[in-house]
N, CA, C and O of each residue as an XYZ file, in Angstrom:
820
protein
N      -6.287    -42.792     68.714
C      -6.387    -44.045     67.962
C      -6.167    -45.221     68.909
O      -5.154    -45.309     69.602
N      -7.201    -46.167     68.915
C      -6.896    -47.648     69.684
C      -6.385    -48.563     69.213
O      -6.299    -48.633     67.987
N      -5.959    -49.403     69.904
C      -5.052    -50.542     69.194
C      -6.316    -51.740     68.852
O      -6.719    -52.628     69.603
N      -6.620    -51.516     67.894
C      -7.710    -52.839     67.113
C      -6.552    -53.108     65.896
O      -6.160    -52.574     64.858
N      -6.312    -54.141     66.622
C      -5.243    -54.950     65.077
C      -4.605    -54.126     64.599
O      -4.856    -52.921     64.621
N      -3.561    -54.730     64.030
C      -2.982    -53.953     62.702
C      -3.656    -53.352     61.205
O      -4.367    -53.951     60.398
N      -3.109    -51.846     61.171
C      -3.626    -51.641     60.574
C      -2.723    -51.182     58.948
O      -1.635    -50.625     59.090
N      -3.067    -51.360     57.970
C      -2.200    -50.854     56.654
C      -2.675    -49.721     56.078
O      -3.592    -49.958     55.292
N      -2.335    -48.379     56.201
C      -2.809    -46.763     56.140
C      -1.837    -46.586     54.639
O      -0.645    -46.879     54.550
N      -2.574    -46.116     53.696
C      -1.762    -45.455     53.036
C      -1.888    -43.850     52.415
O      -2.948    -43.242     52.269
N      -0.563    -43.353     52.105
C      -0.624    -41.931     51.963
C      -0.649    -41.623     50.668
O       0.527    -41.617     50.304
N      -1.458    -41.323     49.634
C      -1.298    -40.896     48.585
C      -1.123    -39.532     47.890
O      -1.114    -38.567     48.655
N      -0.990    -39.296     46.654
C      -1.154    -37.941     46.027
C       0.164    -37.252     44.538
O       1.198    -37.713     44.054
N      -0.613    -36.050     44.315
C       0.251    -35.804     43.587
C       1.740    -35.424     44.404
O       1.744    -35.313     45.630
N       3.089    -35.226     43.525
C       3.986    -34.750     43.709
C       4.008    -33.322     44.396
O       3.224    -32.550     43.844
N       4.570    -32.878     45.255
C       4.149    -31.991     46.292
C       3.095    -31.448     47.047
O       2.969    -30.305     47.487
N       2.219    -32.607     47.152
C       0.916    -32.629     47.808
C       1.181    -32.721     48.931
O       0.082    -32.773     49.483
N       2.430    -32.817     50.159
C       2.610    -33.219     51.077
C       2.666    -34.677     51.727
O       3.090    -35.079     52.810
N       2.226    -35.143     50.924
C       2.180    -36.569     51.118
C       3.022    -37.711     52.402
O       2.623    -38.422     53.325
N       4.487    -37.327     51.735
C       5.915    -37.908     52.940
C       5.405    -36.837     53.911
O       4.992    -37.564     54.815
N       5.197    -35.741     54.261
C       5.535    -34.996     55.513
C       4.084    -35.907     56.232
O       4.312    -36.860     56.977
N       3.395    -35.710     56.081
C       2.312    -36.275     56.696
C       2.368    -38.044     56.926
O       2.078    -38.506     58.030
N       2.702    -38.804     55.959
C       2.838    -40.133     55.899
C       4.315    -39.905     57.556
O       3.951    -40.260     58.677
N       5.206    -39.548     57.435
C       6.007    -39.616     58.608
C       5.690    -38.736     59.949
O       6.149    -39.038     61.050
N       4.948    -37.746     59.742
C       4.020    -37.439     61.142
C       3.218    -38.436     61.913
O       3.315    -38.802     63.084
N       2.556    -38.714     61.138
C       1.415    -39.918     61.712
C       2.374    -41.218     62.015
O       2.270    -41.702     63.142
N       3.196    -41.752     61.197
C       4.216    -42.650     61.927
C       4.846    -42.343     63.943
O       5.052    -43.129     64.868
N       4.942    -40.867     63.816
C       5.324    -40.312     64.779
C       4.196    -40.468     65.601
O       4.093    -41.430     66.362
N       3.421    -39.669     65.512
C       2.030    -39.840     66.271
C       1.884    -41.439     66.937
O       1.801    -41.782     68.116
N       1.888    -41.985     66.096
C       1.865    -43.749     66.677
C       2.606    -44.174     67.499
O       2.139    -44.850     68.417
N       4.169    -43.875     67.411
C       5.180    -43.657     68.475
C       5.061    -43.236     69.482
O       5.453    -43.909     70.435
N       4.590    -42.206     69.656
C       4.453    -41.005     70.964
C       2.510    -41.748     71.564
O       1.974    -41.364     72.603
N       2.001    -42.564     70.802
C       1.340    -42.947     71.795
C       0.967    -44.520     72.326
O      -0.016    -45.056     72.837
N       2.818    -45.101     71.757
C       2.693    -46.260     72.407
C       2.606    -47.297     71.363
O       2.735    -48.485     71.660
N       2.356    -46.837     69.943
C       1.229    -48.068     68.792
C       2.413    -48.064     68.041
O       3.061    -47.134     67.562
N       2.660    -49.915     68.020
C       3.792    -50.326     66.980
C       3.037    -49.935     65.546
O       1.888    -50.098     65.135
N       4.513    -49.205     64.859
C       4.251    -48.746     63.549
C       5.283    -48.913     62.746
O       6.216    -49.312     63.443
N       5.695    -48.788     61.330
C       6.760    -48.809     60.654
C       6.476    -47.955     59.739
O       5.257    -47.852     59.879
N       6.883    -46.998     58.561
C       6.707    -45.900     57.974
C       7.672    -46.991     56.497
O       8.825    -47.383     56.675
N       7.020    -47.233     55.412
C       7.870    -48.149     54.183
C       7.324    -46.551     53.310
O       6.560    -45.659     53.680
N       8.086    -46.731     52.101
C       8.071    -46.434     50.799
C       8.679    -47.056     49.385
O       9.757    -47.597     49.139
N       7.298    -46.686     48.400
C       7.883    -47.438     47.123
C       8.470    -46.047     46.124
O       7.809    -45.078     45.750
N       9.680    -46.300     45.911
C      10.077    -47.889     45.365
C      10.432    -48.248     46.674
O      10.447    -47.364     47.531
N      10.726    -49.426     46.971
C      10.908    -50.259     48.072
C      12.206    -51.143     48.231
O      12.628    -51.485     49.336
N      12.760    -51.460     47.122
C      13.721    -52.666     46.659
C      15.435    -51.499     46.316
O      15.639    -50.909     45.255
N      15.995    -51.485     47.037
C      17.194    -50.705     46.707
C      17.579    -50.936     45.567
O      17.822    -50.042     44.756
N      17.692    -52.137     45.337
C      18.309    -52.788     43.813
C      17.022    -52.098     42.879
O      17.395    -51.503     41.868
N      16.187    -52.120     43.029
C      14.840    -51.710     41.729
C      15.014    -49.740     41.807
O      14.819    -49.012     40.834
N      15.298    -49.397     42.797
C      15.132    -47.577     43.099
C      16.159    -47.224     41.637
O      15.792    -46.767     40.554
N      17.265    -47.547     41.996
C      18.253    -47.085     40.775
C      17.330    -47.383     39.529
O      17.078    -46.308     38.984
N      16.892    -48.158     39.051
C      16.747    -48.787     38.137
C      15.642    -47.853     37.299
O      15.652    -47.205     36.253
N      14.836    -48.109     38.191
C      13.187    -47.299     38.213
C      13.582    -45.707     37.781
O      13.276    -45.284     36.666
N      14.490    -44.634     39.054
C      15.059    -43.912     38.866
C      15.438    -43.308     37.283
O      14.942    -42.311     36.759
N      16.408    -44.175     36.736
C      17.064    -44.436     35.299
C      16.126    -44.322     34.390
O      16.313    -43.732     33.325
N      14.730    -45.026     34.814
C      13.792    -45.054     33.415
C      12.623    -43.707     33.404
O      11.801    -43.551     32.501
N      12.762    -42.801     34.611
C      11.473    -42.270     34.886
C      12.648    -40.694     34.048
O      12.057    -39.618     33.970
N      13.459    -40.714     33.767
C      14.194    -39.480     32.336
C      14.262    -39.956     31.031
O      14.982    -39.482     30.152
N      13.361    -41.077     30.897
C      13.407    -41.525     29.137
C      11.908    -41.988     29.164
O      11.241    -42.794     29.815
N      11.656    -40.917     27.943
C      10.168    -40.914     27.517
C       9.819    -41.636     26.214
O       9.818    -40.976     25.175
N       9.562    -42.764     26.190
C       9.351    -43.875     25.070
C       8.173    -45.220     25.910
O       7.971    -45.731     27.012
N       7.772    -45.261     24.774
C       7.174    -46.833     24.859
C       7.416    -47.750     25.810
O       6.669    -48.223     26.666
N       9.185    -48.058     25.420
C       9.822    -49.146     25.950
C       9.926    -48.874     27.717
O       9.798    -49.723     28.600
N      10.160    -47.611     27.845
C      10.403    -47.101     29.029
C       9.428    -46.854     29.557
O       9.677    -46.874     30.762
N       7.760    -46.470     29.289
C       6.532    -47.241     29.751
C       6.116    -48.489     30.624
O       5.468    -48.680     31.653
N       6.738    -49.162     29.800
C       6.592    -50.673     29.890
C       7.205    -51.292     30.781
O       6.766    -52.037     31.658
N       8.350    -50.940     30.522
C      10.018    -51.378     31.739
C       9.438    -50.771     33.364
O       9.848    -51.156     34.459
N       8.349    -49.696     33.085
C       8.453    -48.957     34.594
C       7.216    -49.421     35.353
O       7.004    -49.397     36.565
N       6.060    -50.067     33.843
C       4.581    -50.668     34.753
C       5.698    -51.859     35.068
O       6.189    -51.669     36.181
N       6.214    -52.978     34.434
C       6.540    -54.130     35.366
C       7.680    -54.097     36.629
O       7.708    -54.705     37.699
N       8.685    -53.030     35.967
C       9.876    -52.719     37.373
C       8.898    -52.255     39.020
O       9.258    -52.487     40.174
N       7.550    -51.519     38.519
C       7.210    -50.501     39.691
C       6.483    -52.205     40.495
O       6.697    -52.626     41.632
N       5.456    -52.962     39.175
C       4.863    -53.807     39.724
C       5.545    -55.301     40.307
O       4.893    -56.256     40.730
N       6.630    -55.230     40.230
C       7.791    -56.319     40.942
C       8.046    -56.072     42.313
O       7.932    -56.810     43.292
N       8.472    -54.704     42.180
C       8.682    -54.203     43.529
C       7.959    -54.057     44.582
O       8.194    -54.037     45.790
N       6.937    -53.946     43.863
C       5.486    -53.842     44.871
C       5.033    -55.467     45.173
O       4.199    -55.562     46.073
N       5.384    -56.522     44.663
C       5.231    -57.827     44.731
C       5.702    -58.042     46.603
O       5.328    -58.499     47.683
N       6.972    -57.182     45.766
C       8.067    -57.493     47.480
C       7.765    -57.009     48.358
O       7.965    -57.582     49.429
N       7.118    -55.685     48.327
C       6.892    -55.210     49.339
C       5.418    -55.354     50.053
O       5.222    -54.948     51.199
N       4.579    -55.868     49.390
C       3.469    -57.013     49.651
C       4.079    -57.559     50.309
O       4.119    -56.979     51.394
N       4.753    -58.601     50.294
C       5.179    -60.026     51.589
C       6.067    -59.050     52.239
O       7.067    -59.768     52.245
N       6.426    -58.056     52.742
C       7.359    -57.058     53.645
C       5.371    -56.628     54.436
O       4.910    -56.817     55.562
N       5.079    -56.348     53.842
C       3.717    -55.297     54.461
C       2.985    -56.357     55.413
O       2.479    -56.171     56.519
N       3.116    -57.916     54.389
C       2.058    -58.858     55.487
C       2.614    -59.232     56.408
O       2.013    -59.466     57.457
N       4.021    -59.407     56.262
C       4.460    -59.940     57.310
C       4.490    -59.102     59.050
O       4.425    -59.566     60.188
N       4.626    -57.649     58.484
C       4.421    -56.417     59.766
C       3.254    -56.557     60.177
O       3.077    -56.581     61.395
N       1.901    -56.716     59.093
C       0.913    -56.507     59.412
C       0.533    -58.400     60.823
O      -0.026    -58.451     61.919
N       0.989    -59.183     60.223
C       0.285    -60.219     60.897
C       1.590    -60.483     62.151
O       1.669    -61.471     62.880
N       2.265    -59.633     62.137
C       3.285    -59.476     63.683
C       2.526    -58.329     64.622
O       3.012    -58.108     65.731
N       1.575    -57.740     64.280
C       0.972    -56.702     65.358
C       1.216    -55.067     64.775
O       0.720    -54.096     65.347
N       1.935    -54.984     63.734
C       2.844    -53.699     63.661
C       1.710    -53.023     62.161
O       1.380    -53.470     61.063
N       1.481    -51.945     62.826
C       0.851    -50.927     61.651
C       1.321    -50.678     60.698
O       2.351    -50.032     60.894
N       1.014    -50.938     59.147
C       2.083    -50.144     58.544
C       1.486    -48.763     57.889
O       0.284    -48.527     57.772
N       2.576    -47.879     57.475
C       2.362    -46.509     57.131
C       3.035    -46.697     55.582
O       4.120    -47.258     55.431
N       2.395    -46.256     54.669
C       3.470    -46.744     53.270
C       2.819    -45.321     52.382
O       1.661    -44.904     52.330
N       3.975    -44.846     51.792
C       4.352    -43.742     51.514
C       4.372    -44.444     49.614
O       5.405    -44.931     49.154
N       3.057    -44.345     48.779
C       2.808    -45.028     47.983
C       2.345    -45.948     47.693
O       2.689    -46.835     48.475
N       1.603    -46.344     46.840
C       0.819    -48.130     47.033
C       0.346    -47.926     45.292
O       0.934    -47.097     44.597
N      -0.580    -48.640     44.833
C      -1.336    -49.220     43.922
C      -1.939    -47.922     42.751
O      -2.018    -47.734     41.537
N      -2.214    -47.350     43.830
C      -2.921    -45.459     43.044
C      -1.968    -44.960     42.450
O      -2.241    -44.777     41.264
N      -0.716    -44.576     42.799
C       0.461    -44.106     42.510
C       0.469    -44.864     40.914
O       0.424    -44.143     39.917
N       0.528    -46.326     40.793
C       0.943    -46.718     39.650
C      -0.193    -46.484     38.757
O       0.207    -46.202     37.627
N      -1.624    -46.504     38.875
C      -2.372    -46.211     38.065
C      -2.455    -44.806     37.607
O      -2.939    -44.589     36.496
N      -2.013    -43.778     38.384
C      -1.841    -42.164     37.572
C      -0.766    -42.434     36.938
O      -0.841    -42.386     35.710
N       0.524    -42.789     37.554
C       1.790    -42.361     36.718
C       1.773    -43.162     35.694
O       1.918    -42.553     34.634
N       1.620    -44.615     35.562
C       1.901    -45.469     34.367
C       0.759    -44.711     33.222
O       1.117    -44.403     32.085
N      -0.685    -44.473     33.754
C      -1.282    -43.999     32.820
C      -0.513    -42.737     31.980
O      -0.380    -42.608     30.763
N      -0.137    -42.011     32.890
C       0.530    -40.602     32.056
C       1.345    -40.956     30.769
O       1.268    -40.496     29.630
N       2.163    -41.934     31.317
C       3.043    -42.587     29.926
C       2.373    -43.474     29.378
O       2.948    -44.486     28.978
N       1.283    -43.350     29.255
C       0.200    -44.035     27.863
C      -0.157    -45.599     28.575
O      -0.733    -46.336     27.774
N      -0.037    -45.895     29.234
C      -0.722    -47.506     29.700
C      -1.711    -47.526     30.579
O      -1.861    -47.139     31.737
N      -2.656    -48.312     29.406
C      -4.056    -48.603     29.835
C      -4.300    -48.979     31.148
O      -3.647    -49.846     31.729
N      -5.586    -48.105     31.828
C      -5.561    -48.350     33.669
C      -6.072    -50.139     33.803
O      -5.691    -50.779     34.783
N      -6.949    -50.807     32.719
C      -6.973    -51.722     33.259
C      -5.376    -52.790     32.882
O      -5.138    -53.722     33.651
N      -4.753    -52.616     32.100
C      -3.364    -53.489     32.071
C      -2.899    -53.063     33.461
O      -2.641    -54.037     34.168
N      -2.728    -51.920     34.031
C      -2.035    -51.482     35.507
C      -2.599    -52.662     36.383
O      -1.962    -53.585     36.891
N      -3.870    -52.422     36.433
C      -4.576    -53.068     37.643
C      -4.272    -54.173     37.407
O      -3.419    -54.558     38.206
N      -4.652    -55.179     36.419
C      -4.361    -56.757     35.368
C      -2.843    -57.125     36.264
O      -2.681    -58.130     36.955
N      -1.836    -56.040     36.040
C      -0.544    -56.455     36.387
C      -0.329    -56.247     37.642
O       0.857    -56.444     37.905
N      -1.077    -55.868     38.729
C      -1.346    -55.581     39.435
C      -2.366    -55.956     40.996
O      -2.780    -55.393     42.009
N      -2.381    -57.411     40.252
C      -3.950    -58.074     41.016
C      -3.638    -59.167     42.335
O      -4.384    -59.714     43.146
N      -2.104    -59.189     42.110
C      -1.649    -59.235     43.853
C      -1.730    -58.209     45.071
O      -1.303    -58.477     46.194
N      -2.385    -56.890     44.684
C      -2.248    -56.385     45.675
C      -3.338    -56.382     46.467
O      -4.458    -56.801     46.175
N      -2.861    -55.741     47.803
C      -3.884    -56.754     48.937
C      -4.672    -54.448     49.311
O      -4.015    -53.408     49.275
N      -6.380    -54.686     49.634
C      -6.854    -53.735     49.840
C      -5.998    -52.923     51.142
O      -5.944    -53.553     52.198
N      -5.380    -51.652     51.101
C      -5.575    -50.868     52.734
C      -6.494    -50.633     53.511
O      -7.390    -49.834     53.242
N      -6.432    -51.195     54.440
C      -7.367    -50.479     55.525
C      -7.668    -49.085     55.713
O      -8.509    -48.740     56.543
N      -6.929    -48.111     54.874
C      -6.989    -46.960     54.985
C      -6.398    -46.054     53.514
O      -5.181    -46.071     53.333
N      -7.056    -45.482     52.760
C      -5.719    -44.773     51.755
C      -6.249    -43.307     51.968
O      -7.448    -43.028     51.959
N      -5.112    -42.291     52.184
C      -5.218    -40.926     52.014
C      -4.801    -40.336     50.844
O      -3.603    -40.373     50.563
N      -5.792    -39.663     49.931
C      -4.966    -38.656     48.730
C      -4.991    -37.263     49.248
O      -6.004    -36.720     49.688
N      -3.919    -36.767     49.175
C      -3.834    -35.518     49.347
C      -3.640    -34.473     48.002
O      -2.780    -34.517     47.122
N      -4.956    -33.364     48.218
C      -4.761    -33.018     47.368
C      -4.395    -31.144     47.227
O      -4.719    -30.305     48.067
N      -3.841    -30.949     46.254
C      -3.379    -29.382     46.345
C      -3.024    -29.106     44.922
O      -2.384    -29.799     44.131
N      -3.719    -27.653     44.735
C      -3.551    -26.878     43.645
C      -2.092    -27.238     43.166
O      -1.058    -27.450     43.799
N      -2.408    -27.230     41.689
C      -1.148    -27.391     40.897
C       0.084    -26.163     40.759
O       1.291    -26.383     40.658
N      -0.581    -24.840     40.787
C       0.544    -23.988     41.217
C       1.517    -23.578     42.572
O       2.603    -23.093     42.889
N       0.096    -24.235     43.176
C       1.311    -24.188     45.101
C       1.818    -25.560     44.843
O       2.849    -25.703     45.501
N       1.562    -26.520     44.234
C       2.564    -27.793     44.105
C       4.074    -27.326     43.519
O       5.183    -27.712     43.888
N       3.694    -26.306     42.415
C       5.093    -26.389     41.311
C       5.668    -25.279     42.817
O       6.731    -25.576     43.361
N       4.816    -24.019     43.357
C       6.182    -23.686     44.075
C       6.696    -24.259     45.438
O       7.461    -23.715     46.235
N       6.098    -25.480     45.516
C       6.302    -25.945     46.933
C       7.720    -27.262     46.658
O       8.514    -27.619     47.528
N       7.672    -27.779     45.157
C       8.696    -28.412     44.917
C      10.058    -27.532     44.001
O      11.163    -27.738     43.498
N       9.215    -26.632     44.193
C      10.612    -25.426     43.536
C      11.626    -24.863     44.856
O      12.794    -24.474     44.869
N      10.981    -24.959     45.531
C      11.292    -24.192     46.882
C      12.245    -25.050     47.635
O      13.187    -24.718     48.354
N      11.746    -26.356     47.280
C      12.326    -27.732     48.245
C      13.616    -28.061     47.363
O      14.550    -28.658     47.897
N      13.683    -27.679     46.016
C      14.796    -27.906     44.959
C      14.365    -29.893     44.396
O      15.235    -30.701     44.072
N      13.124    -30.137     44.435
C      12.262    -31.275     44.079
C      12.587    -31.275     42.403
O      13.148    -32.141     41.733
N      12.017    -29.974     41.994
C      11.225    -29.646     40.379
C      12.397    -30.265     39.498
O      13.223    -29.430     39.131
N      12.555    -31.201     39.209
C      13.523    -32.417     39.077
C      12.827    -32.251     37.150
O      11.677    -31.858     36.955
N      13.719    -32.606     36.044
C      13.387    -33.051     34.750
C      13.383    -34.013     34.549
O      14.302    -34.429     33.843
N      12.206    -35.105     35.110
C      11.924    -36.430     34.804
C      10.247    -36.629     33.850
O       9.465    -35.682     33.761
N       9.998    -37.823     33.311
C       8.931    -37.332     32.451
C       8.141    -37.071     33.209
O       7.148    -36.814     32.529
N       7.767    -36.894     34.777
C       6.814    -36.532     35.448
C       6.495    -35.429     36.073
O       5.358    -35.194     36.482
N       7.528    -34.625     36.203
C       7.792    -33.241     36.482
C       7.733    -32.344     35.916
O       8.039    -31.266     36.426
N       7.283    -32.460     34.554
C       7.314    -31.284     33.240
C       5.571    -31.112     33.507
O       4.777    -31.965     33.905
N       5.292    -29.434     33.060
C       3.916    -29.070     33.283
C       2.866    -29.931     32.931
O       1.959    -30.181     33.726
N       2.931    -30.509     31.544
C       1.718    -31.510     31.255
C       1.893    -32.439     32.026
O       0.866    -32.829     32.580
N       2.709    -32.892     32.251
C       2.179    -33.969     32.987
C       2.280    -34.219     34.665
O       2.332    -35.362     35.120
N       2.300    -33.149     35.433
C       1.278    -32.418     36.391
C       0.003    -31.883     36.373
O      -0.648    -31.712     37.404
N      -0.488    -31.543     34.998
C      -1.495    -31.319     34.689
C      -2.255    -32.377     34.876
O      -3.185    -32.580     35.657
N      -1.604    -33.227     33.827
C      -2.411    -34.814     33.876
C      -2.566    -35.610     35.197
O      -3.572    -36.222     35.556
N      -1.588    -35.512     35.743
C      -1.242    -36.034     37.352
C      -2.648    -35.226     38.252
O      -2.916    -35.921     39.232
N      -3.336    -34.293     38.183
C      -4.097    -33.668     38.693
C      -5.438    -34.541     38.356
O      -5.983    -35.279     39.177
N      -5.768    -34.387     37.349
C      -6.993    -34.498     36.701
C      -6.585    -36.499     36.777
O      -7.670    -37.073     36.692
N      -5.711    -37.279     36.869
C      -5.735    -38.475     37.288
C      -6.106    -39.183     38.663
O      -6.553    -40.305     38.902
N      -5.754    -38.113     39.478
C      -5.626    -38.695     40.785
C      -7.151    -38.430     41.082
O      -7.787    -39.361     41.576
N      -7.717    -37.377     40.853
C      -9.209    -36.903     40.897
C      -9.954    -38.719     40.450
O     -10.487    -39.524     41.214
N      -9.710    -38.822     39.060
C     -10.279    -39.656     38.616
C     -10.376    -40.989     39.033
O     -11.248    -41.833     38.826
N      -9.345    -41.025     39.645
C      -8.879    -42.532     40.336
C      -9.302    -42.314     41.997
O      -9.392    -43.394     42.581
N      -9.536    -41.285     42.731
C      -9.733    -41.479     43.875
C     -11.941    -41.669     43.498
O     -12.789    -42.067     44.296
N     -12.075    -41.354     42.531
C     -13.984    -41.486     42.424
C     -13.497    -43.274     42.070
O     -14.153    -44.080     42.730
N     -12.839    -43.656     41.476
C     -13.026    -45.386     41.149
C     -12.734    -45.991     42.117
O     -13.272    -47.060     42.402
N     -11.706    -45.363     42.913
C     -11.396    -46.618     44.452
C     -12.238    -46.337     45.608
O     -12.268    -46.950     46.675
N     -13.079    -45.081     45.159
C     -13.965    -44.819     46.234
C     -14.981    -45.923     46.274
O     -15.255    -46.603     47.264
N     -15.421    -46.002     45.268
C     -16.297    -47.426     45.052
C     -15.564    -49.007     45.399
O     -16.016    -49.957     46.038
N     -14.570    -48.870     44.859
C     -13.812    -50.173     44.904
C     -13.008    -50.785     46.318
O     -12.832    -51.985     46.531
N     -12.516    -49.527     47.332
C     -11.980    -50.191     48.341
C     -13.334    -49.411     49.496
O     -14.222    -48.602     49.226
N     -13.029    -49.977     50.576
C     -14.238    -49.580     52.032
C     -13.770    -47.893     52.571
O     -14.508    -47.072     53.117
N     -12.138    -47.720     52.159
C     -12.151    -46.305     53.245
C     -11.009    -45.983     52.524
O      -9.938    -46.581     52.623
N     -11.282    -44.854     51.657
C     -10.381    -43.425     51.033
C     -10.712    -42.329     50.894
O     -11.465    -41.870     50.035
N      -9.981    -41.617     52.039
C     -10.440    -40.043     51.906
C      -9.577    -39.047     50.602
O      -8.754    -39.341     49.735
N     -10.222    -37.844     50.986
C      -9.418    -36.914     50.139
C      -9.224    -35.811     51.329
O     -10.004    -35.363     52.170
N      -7.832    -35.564     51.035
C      -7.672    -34.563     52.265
C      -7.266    -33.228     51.581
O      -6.603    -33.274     50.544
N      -7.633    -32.062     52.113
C      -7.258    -30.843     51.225
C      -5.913    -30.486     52.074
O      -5.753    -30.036     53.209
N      -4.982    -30.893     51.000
C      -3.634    -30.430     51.608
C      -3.386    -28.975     51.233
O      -2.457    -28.671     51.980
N      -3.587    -28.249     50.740
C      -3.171    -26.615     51.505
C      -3.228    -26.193     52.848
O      -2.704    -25.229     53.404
N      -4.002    -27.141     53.290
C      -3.895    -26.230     54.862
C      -2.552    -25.912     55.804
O      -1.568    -26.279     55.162
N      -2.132    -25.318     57.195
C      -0.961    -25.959     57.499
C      -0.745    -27.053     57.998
O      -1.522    -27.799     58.594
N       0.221    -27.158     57.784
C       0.757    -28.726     57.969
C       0.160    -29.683     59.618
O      -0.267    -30.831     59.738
N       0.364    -28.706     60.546
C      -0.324    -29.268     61.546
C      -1.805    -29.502     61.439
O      -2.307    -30.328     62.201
N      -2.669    -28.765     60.444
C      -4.109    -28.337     60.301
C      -4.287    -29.664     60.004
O      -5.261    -30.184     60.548
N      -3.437    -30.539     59.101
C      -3.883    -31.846     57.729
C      -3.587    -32.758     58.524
O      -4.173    -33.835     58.414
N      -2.210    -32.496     59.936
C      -1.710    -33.654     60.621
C      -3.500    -34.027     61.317
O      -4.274    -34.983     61.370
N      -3.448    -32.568     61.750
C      -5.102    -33.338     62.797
C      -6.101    -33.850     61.841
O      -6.829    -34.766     62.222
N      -6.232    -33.371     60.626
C      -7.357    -33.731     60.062
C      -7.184    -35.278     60.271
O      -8.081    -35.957     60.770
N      -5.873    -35.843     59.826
C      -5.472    -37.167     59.194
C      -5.415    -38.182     60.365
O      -5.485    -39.402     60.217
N      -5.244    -37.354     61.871
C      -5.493    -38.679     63.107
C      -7.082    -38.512     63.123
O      -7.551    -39.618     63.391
N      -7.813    -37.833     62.992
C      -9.175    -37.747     62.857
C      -9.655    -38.191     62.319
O     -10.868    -38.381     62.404
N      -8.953    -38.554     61.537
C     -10.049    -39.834     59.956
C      -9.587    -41.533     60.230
O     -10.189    -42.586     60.020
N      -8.081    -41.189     60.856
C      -7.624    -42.357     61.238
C      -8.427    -43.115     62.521
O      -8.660    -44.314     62.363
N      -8.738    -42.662     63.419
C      -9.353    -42.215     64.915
C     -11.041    -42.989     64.531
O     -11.845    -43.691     65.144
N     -10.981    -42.581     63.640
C     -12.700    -43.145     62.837
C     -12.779    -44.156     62.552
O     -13.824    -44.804     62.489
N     -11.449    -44.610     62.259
C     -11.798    -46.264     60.772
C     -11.231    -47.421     62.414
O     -10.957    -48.610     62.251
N     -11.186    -46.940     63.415
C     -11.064    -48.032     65.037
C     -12.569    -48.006     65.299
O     -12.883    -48.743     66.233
N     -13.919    -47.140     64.536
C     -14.836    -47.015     65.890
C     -15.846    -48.301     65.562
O     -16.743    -48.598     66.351
């Protein structure tokens, strides 16, 4: 990868898709060859994590609602955190972005265009990765890790739904932003690291 500007890469996917292991490899990778980088994740706001946290084990309406504007505040902030790295020289790597809120808020019943509507500060990536992987090596790959957590997002349906969302949403941003791959995360982990400087390696030529 060459140094053409800063660049804003993001890592997407379902819940044990690999997502963090890879989003902090490639941080590494950038390190080891010299290229200022920073590795963020949302939630982003220490004060908002608890908070967010608290609402993602209560399944209601209200708690819908509380989590599209808590998730979309936070992401406000971490917008002016992202531009400011980006227009200092420094790559960023962000472990979540914009996709994330359009599967999960949808799962708890809110309409994808209110997401986006509440949502229309956010600035395009230069790069987004979804990673994707069968729903049964997901449940034993976060069983294994001691992940498989009872929040409304972790129960079977709505991994189910989380599947068949992210599908759906990576065909709409395919149209909508310049560069989002889909990466088949089953492979091993080093297999997806190369795939992922290889796609990265592309969007410099």
């Amino acid at each position: 990868m060459t140094t053409v500007g800063s660049r804003f890469i993001v890592f997407e996917g379902t819940h044990g898709s690999g997502k963090t292991t890879q989003a902090e490899l490639f941080k590494n990778y950038l390190d080891d060859q010299g290229i200022a980088a920073i590795y963020t994740k949302e939630p982003y706001l220490d004060d908002l994590k608890k908070i967010i946290d608290k609402y993602s084990y209560i399944d209601n309406e209200i708690s819908s609602y509380i989590l599209l504007y808590l998730h979309a505040a936070d992401r406000f902030a971490h917008i002016k955190y992202i531009k400011d790295k980006l227009e200092n020289g420094i790559n960023v790597i962000a472990d979540r972005y914009l996709l994330s809120s359009c599967v999960y808020q949808q799962i708890q019943g809110i309409p994808l265009s209110l997401i986006e509507q509440t949502n229309f500060f956010c600035i395009e990536p230069d790069l987004t990765f979804i990673f994707d992987v069968p729903l049964s090596e997901r449940r034993e790959r976060l069983s294994k890790s001691g992940r498989l957590r009872n929040t409304i997002f972790l129960n079977d349906e709505a991994m189910r739904l989380e599947d068949k969302l992210y599908k759906k949403i990576h065909n709409r941003y395919e149209i909508i932003w310049r560069n989002i791959k889909l990466v088949d995360g089953r492979n091993e982990i080093e297999t997806v690291h190369r795939e992922v400087i290889k796609l990265a390696t592309q969007l410099n030529r």
